[in-house]
NUPA-115407 format. One record per residue (C-alpha): residue in one letter; x negated, y, z. Coordinates in steps of 0.5 Angstrom, whole numbers, padded with zeros to 4 digits. Example, Ala and Ser with C-alpha at 12.3 -4.5 7.8 and 13.67 -1.06 7.14 Angstrom:
// residues 2
  residu      u      v      w
       A  -0025  -0009   0016
       S  -0027  -0002   0014
// end
This chain:
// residues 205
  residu      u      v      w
       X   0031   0035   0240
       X   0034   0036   0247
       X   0034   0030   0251
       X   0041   0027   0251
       X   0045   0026   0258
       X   0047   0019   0259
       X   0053   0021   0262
       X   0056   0026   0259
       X   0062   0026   0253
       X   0064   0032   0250
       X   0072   0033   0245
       X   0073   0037   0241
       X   0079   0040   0237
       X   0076   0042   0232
       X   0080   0048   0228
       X   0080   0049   0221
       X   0078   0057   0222
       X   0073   0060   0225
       X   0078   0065   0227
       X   0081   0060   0231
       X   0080   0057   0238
       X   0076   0051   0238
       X   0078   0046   0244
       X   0072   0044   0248
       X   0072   0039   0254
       X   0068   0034   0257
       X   0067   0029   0262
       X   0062   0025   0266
       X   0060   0018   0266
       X   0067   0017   0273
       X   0071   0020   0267
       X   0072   0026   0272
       X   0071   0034   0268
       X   0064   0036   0268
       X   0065   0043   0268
       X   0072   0047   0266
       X   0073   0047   0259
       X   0075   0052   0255
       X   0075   0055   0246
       X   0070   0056   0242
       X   0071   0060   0235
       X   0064   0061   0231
       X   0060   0055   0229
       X   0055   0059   0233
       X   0058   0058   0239
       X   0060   0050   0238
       X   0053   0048   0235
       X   0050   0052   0242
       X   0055   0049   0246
       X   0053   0041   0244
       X   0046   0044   0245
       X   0048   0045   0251
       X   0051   0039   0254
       X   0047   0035   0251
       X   0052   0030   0250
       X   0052   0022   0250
       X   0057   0021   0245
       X   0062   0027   0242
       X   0069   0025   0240
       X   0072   0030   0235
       X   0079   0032   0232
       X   0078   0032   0225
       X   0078   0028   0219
       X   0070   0027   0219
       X   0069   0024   0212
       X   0073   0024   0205
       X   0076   0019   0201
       X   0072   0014   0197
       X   0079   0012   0193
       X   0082   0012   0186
       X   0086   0019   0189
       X   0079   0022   0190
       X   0080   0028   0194
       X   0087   0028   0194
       X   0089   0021   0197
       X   0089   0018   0203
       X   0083   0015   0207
       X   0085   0007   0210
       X   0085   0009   0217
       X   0089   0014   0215
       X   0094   0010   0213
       X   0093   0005   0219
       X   0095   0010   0222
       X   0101   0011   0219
       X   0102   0004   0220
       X   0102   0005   0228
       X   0107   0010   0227
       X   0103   0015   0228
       X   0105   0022   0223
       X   0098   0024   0220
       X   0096   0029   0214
       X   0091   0026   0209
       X   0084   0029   0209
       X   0087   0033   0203
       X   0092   0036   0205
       X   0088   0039   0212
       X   0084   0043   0208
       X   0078   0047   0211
       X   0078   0043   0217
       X   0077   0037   0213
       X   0071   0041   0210
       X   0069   0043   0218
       X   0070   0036   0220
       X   0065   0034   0215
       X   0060   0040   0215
       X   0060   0039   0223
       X   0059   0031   0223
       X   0051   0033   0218
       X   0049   0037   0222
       X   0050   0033   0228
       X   0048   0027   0225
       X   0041   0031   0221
       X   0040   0033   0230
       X   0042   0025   0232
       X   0047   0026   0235
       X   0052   0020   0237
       X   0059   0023   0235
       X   0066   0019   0233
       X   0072   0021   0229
       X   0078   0021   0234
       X   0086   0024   0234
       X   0088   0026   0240
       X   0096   0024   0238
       X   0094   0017   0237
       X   0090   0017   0244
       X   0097   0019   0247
       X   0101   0015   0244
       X   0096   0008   0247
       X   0096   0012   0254
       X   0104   0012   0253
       X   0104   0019   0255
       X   0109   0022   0253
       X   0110   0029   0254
       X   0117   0033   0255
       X   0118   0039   0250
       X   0114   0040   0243
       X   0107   0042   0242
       X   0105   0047   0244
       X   0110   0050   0249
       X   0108   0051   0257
       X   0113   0046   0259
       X   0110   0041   0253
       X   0102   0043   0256
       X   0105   0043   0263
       X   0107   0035   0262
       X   0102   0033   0258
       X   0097   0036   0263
       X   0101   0033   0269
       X   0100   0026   0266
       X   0093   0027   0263
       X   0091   0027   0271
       X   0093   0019   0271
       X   0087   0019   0267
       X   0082   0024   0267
       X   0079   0026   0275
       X   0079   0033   0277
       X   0085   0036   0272
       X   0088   0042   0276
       X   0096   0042   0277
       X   0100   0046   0272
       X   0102   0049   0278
       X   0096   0052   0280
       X   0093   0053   0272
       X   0096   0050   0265
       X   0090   0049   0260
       X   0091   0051   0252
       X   0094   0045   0247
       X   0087   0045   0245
       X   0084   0044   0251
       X   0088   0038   0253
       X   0087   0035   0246
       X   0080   0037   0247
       X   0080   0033   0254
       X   0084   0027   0250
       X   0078   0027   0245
       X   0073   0027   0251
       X   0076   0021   0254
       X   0077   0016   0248
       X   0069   0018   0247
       X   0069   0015   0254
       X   0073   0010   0253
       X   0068   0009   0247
       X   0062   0008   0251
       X   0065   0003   0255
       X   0067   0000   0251
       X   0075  -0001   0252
       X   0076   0002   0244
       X   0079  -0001   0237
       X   0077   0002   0231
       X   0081   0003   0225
       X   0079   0004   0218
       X   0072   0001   0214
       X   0067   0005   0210
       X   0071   0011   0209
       X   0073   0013   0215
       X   0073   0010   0222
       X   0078   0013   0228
       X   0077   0010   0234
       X   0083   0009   0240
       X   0081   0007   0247
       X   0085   0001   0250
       X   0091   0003   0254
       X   0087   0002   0261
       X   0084   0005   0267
       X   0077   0004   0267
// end
């Protein structure tokens, strides 16, 4: 086992398909990106990204546990829920499909490897940071503004004027950042034994 970089956070936006491009980002212990982000698309090429890094702690978005409820599959975690109550639109682990079952898959490999991973949302993390993008997901002027509002935040974040990252490289950045903020211990957690998403504390670490 690959020794763990204590300063090191990666996120991941995680797709549903393989056919579609994962968003990865990470950032070291001054919140500031490691190295350029970018998309993966293969389990291959995730599982050897992870090994590469070596990261400390991984926040990744997707549902990473099913339901225990009476619905079985079919009904809704209890942070799910939670989310819902905090006027946060989210979809049942069920109704996500193949990304709930990547999502599971990928958190037993990366527990059978030990590493430390959590389950994060990207628009739950915005809506904390109170970043609210112009336009709708995932238009350039939306990537434009969130991009713009993510460098309050994160260090090293280029200008939209000079390069605009993808919707899923930005999510990957917001998971990346609530991993950190997860190590440093400005978070809540919402849920119980059935799934826990962690959500950074609105501030400037």
């Amino acid at each position: 086992m690959a020794e763990r970089r204590e300063s090191i956070f990666l996120g991941l936006d995680l797709a549903g398909s393989p056919k579609r491009p994962t968003g990865w980002a990470a950032l070291d212990k001054n919140r500031r990106m490691f190295i350029n982000p970018g998309e993966l698309f293969s389990d291959e090429q995730i599982r050897r990204k992870i090994d590469d890094l070596s990261p400390q702690l991984i926040g990744i978005d997707a549902p990473l546990s099913l339901p225990q409820g009476k619905g079985g599959c079919y009904s809704s975690r209890f942070c799910d829920r939670q989310l819902r109550e905090l006027g946060i639109s989210c979809f049942p682990p069920a109704l996500l499909g193949s990304l709930t079952f990547r999502g599971v898959k990928l958190a037993q490999e990366l527990k059978e490897k030990n590493y430390s991973f959590i389950e994060v949302y990207p628009r739950a993390t915005q809506k904390v940071l109170g970043i609210k993008p112009e336009g709708k997901k995932p238009t350039l002027k939306w990537r434009e503004s969130l991009q713009e509002s993510l460098s309050s935040w994160i260090l090293g974040i280029p200008s939209p004027q000079k390069l605009v990252f993808s919707s899923h490289i930005l999510d990957a950045l917001l998971c990346a950042y609530t991993a950190y903020c997860k190590e440093k211990g400005k978070f809540q957690e919402i849920g119980d034994e059935e799934g826990i998403i962690v959500i950074p504390l609105k501030t400037i670490l």
